[in-house]
C-alpha positions in Angstrom: -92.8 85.2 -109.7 -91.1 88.3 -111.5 -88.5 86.3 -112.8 -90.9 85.1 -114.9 -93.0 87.8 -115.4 -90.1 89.9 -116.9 -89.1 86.9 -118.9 -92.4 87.1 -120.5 -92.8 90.5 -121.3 -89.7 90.6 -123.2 -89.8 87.4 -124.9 -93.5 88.6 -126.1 -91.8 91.7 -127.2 -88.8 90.2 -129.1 -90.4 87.0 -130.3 -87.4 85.3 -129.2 -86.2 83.0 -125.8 -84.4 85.6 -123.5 -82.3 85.2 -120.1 -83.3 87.2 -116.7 -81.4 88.0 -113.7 -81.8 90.2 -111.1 -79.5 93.3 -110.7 -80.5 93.8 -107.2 -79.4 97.4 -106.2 -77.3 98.8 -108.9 -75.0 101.5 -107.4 -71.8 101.4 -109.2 -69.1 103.8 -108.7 -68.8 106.4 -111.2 -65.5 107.0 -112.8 -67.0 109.9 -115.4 -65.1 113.5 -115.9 -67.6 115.8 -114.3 -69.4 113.3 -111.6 -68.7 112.0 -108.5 -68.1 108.5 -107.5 -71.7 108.0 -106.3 -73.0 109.5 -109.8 -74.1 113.1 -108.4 -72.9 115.8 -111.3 -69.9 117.6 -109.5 -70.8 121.3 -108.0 -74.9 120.7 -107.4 -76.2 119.1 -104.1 -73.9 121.6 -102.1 -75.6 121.7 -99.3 -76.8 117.9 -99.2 -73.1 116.6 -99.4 -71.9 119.1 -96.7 -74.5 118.0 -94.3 -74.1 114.2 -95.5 -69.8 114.8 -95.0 -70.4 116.4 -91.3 -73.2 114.2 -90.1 -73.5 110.8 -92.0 -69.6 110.4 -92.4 -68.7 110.4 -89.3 -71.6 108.4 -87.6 -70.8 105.5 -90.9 -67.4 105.5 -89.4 -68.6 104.2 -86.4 -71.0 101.9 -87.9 -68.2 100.6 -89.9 -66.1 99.4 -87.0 -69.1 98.4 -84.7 -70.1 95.9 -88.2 -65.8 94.9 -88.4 -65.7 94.2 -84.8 -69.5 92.3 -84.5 -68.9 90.8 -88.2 -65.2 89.4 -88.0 -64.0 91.1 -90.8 -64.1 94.7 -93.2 -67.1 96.1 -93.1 -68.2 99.7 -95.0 -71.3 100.5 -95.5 -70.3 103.3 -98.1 -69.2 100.9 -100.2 -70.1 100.6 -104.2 -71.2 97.2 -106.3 -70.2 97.7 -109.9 -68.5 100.4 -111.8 -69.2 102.5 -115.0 -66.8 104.2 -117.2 -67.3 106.4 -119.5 -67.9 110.1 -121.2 -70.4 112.2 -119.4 -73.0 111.4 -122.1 -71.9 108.2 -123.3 -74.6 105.5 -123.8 -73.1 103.2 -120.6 -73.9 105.9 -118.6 -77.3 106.9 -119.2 -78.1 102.8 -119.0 -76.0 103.0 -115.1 -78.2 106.3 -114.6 -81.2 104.6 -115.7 -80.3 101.3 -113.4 -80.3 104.1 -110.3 -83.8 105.0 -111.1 -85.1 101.3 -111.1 -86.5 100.0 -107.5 -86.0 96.7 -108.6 -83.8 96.1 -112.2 -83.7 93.0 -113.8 -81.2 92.8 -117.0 -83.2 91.0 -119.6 -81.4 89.6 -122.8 -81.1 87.6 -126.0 -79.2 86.9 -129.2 -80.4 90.5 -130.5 -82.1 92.6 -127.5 -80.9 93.8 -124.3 -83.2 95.7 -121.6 -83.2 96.9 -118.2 -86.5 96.3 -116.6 -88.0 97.2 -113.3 -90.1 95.3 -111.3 -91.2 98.4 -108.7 -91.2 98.4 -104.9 -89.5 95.0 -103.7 -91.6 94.9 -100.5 -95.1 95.5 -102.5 -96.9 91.9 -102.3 -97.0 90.3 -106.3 -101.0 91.0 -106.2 -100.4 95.2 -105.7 -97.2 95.3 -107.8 -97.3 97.6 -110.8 -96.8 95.6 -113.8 -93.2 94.9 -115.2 -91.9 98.1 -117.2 -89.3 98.2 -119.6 -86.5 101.2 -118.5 -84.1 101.3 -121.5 -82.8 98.7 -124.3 -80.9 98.5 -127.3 -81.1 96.1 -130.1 -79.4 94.4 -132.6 -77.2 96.0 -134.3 -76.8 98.7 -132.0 -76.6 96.5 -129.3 -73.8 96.6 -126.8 -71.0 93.7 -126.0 -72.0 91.6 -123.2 -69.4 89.3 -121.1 -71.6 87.2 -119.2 -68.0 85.8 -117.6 -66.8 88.8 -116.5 -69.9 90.4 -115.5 -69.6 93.7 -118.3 -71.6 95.4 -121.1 -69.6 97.3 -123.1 -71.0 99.8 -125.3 -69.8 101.4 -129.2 -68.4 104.4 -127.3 -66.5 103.0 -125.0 -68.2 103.2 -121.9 -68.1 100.2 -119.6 -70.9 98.9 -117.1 -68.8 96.0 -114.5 -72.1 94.9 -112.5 -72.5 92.7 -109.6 -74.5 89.6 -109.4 -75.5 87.9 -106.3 -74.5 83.9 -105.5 -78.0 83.2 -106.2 -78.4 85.2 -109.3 -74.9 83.7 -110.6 -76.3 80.2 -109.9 -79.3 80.8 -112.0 -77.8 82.6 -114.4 -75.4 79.3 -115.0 -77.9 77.1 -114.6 -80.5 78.6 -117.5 -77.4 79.1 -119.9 -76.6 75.9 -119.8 -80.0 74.7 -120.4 -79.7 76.7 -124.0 
């Protein structure tokens, strides 16, 4: 169902056949001068990261092994999918800062266009979903370098996005690229 509704808003957009697939929770590790590795600028949030080091830390260390033990094998819930590189500014970043904003982001792209598109609340039924909204994209020939293989957009200053794409999402994403 939103597969295909984010297909269709940006194919009516670009006027040209585009390729969907479903970020799912975008929370790369930052490796930016001046941020930390879950994307917080470094010296704000004082008081939030002391409380999350004394309380959360600890408690996740337990959850970890209980989810090692039960599971069979590593478990760490504090772990990161994806990572950016990158100036403080640079243009990956803001689209990795944008993807942290999105409930639901769906990278939508082409021969010319590439967008980030979010879909809302995942648990909101289709009929009281907001409509599809476009979060950030760049054209053609501004448009950033995308390796569908190794799973990166790579933008003109540098700054690298590595994503994460579930077994599902890899399966379609092979399957509707080799339709084309």
């Amino acid at each position: 169902m939103y597969r295909k509704e984010v297909r269709e808003l940006v194919e009516n957009q670009w006027r040209e056949t585009a390729t969907v697939v479903l970020l799912g929770e975008m929370a790369p590790e930052y490796r930016v001068p001046g941020r930390r590795t879950d994307g917080t600028v470094k010296g704000t949030r004082l008081v939030r990261r002391f409380l999350r080091n004394t309380l959360l830390v600890p408690i996740g260390a337990v959850v970890n092994i209980v989810l090692s033990i039960g599971g069979g094998g590593a478990a760490n819930i504090f772990s990161r999918t994806g990572r950016i590189t990158g100036t403080e500014n640079s243009a990956g970043v803001t689209f990795a800062d944008t993807c942290r904003t999105a409930h639901t982001p769906w990278l939508a792209f082409s021969q010319s266009h590439l967008a980030l598109v979010d879909t809302g609340d995942p648990y909101t039924t289709p009929g009281e979903a907001l409509p599809a909204k476009v979060l950030w994209q760049a054209t053609a020939p501004a448009l950033p370098r995308m390796s569908i293989a190794n799973r990166t957009i790579t933008w003109s200053d540098g700054s690298e996005l590595r994503y994460h794409l579930s077994i599902e999402e890899s399966r379609i994403l092979k399957n509707s690229l080799g339709a084309t």
